[in-house]
N, C-alpha and C positions, 0 to 999 in steps of 0.2 A: 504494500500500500504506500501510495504516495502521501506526502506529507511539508510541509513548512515550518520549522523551528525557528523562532528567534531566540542566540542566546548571544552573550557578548565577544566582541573580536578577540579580547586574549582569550579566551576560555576557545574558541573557535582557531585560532592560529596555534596552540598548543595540543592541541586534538589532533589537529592535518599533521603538525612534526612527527608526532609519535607513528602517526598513521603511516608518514612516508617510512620513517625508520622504521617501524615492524614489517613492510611491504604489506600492508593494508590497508582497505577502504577504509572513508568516516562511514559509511555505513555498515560495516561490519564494527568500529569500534564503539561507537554509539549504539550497535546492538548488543554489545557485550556487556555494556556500562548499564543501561537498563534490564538485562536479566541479572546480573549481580543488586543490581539495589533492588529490583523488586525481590530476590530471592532472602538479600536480607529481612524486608521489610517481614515478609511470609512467616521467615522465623521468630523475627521480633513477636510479631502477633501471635505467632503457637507458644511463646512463652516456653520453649524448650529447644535448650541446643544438644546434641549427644557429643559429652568431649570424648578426646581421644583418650584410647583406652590399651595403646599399642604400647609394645614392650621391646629388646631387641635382647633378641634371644635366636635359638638354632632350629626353630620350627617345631616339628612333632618328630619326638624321636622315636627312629628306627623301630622297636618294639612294638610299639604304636600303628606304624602302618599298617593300615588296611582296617585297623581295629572299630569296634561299634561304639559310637560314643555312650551307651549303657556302660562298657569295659572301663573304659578311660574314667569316666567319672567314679567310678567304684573302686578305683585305683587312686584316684587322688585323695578320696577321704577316708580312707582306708586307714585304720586305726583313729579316726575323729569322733569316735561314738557314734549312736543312732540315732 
C-alpha cells in the first residue's frame, strides 16, 4: 500500500544513510522500525516478557541420547524425595 509520511529532514536524511550503508531501501527500513515498535508495544501491553533462560553448557549428554524425557527427568531428581 501506498502511503505519504511526513517526518522531519534529519530524522529522514539519517534513515536514507543507514539505508544506503546497509544496501537497503527506506522502505524496507521503515518496515522494520514499525514491526519492532509495534512488536514492543504488543509486549508492553501482554505485561509479560519471557527472559532468557539459556545457560552455556555441552548440551545433552551422551547417555541421554535418544532418551524419553519421562527418563531424564526421573534422573535429575533422583534422590530429591517425592
Amino acid at each position: 500500500m501506498k502511503t505519504t509520511v511526513e517526518i522531519s529532514d534529519s530524522l529522514f536524511e539519517s534513515a536514507k544513510k543507514v539505508a544506503q550503508r546497509e544496501g537497503t531501501s527506506m522502505r524496507a527500513l521503515i518496515e522494520e522500525g514499525l514491526r519492532r515498535l509495534l512488536g514492543e508495544r504488543r509486549a508492553r501491553r501482554n505485561g509479560f516478557k519471557l527472559r532468557s533462560a539459556t545457560f552455556r553448557g555441552e548440551g545433552l549428554q551422551p547417555e541421554y541420547e535418544g532418551a524419553q524425557w519421562t527418563d531424564i527427568r526421573r534422573r535429575a531428581y533422583e534422590g530429591h524425595g517425592e
